[in-house]
Backbone as XML, in Angstrom:
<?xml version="1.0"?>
<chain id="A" units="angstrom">
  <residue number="1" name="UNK">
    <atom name="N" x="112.766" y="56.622" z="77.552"/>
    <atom name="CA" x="112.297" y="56.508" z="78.895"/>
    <atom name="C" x="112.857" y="57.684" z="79.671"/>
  </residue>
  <residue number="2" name="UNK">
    <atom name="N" x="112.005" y="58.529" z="80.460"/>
    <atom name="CA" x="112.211" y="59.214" z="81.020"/>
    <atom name="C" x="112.113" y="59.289" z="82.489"/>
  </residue>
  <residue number="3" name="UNK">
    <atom name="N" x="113.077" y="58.688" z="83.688"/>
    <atom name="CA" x="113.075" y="59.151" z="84.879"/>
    <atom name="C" x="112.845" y="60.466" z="85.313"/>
  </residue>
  <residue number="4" name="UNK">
    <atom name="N" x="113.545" y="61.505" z="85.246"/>
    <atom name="CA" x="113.656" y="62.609" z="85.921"/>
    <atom name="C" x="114.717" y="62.784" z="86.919"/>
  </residue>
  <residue number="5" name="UNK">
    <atom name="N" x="115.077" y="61.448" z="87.845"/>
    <atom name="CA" x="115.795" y="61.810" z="89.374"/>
    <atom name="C" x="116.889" y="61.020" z="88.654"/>
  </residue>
  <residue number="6" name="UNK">
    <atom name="N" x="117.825" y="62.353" z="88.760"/>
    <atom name="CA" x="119.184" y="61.627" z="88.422"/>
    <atom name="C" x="120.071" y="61.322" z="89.367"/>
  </residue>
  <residue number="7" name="UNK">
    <atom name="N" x="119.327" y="61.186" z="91.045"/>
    <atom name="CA" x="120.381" y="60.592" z="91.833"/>
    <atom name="C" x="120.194" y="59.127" z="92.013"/>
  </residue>
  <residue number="8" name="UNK">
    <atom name="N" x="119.515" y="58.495" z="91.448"/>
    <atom name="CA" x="118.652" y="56.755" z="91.533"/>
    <atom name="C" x="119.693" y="56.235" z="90.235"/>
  </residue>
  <residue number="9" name="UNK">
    <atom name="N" x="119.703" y="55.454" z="90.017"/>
    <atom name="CA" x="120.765" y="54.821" z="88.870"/>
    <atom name="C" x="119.247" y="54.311" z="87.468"/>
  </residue>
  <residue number="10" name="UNK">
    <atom name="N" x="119.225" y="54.281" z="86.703"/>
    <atom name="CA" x="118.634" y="54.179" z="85.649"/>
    <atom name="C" x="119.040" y="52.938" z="84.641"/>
  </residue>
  <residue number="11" name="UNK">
    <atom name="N" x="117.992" y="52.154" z="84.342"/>
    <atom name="CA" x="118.470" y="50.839" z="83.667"/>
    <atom name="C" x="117.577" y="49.999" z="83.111"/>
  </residue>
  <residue number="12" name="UNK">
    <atom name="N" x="117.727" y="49.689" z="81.736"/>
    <atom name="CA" x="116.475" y="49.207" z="81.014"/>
    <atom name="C" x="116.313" y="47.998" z="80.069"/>
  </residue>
  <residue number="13" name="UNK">
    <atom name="N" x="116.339" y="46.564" z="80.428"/>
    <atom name="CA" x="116.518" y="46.252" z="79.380"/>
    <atom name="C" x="115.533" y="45.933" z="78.134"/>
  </residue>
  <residue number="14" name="UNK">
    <atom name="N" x="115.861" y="45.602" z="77.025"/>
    <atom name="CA" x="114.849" y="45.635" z="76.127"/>
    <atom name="C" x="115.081" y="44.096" z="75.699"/>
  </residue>
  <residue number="15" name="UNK">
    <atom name="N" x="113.636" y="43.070" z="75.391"/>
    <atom name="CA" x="113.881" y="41.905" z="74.998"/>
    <atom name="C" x="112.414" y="41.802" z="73.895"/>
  </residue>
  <residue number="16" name="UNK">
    <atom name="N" x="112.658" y="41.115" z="72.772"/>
    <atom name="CA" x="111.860" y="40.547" z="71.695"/>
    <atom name="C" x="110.450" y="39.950" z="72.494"/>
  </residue>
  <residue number="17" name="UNK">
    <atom name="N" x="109.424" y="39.788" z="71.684"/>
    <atom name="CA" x="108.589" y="39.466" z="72.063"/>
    <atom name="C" x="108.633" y="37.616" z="72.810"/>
  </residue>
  <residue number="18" name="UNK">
    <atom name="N" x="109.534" y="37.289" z="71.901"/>
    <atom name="CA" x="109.669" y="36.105" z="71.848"/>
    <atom name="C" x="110.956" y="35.581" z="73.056"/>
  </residue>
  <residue number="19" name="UNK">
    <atom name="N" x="111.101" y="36.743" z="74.039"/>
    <atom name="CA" x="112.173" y="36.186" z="75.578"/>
    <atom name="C" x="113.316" y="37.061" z="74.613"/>
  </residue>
  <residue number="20" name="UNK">
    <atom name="N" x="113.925" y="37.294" z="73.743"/>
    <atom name="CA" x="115.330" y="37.044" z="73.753"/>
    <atom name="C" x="115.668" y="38.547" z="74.234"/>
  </residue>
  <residue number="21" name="UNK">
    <atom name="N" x="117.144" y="38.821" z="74.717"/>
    <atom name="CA" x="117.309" y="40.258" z="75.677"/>
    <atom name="C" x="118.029" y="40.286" z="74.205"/>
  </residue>
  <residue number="22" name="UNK">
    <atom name="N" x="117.585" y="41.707" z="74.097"/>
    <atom name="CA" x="118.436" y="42.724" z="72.838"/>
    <atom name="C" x="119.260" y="43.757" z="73.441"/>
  </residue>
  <residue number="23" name="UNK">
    <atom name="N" x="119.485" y="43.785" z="74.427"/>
    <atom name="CA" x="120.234" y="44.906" z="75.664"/>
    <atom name="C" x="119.831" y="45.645" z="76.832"/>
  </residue>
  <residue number="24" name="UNK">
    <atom name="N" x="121.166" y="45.451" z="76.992"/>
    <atom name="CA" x="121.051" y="46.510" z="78.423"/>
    <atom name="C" x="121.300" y="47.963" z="78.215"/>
  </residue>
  <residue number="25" name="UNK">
    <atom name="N" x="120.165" y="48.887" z="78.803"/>
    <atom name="CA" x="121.011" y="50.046" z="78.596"/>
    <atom name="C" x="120.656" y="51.008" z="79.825"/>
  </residue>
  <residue number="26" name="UNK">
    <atom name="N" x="121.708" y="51.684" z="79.928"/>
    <atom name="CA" x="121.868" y="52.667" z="81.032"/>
    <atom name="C" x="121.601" y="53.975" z="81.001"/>
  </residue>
  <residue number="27" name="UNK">
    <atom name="N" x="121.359" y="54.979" z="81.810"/>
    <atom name="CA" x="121.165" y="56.272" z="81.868"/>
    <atom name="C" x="122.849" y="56.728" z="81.260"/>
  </residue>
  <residue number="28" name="UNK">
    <atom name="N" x="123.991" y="56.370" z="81.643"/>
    <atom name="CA" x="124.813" y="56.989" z="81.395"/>
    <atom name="C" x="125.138" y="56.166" z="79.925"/>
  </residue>
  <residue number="29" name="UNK">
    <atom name="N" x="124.642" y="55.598" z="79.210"/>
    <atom name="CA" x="125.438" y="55.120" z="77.748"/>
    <atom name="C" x="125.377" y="55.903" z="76.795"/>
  </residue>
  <residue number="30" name="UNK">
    <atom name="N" x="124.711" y="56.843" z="76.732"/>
    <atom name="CA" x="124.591" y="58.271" z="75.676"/>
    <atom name="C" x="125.710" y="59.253" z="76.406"/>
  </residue>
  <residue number="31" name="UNK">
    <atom name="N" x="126.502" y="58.956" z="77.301"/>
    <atom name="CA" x="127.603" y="60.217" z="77.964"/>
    <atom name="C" x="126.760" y="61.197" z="78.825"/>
  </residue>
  <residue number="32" name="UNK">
    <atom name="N" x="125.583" y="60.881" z="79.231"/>
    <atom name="CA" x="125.433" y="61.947" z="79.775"/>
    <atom name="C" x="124.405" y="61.618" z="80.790"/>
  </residue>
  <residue number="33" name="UNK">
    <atom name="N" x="124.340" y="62.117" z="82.249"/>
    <atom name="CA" x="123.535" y="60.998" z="83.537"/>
    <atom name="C" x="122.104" y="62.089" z="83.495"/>
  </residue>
  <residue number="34" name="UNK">
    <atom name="N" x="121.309" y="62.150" z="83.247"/>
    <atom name="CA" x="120.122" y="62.899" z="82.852"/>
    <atom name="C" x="118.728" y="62.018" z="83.283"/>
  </residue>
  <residue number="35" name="UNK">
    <atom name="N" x="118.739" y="60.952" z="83.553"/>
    <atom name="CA" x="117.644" y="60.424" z="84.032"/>
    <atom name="C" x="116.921" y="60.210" z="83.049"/>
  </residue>
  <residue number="36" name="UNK">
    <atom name="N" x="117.575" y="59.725" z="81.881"/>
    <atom name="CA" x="116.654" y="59.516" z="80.413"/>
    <atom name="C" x="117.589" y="58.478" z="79.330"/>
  </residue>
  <residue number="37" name="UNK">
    <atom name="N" x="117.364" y="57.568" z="79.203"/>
    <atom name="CA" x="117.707" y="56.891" z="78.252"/>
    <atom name="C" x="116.628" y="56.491" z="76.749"/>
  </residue>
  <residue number="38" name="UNK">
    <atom name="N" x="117.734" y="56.802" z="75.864"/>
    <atom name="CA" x="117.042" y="57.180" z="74.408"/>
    <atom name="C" x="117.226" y="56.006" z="73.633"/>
  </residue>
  <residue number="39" name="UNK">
    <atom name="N" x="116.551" y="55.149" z="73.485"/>
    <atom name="CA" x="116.864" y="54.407" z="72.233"/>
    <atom name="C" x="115.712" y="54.033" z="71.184"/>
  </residue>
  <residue number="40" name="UNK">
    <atom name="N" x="116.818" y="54.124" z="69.850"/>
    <atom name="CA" x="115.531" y="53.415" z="68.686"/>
    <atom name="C" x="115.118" y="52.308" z="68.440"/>
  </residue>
  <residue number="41" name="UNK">
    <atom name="N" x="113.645" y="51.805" z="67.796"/>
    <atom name="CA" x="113.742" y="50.873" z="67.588"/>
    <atom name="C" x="113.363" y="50.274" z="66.163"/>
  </residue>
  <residue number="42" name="UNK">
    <atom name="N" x="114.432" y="49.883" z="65.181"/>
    <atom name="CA" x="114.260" y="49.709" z="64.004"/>
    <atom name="C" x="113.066" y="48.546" z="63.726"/>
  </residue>
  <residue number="43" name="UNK">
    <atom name="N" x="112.368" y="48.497" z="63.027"/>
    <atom name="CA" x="111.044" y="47.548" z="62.460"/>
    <atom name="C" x="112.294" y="46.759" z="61.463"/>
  </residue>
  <residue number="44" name="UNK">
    <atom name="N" x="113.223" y="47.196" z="60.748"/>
    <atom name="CA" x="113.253" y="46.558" z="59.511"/>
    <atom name="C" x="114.849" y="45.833" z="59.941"/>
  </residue>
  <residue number="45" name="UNK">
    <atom name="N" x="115.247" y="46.114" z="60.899"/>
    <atom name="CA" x="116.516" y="45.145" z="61.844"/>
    <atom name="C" x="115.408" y="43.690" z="62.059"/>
  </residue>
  <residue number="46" name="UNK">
    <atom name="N" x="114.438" y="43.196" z="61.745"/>
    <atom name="CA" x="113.443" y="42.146" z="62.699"/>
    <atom name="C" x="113.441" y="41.752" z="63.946"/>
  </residue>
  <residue number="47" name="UNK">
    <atom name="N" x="113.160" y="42.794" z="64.829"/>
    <atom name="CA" x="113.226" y="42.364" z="66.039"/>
    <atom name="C" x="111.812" y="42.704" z="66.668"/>
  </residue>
  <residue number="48" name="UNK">
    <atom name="N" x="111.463" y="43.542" z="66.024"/>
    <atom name="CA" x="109.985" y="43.611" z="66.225"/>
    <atom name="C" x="108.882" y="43.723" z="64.439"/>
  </residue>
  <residue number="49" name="UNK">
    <atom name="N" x="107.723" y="43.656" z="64.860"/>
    <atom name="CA" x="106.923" y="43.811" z="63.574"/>
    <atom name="C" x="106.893" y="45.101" z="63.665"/>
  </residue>
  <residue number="50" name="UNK">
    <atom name="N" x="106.645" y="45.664" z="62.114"/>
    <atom name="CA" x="106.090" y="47.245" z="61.780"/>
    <atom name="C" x="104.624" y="47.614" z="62.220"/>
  </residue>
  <residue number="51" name="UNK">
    <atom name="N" x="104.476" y="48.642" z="62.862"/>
    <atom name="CA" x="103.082" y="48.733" z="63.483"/>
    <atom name="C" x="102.358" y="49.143" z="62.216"/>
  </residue>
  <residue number="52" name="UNK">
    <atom name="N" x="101.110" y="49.080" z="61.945"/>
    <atom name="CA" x="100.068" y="49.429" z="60.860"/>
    <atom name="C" x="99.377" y="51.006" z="61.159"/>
  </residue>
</chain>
């Protein structure tokens, strides 16, 4: 996810299809305040299906 304005605070959480929250994450949890938070998302952890 990419904001851009790194004077606004940045915050995202991610939850399963099915309600459950898999985290919170912040602009600053990679060390660095950039207006972009990066995360992966594994298919084979089961938290989501593999797309076709």
């Amino acid at each position: 996810m990419k904001w851009g304005d790194t004077s606004d605070s940045l915050t995202l959480s991610v939850y399963t299809p099915s309600g459950s929250k898999l985290g919170t994450y912040h602009d600053s949890s990679d060390g660095s305040t950039n207006g972009r938070i990066r995360i992966n998302i594994n298919p084979s952890q089961g938290y989501v299906q593999q797309g076709t």
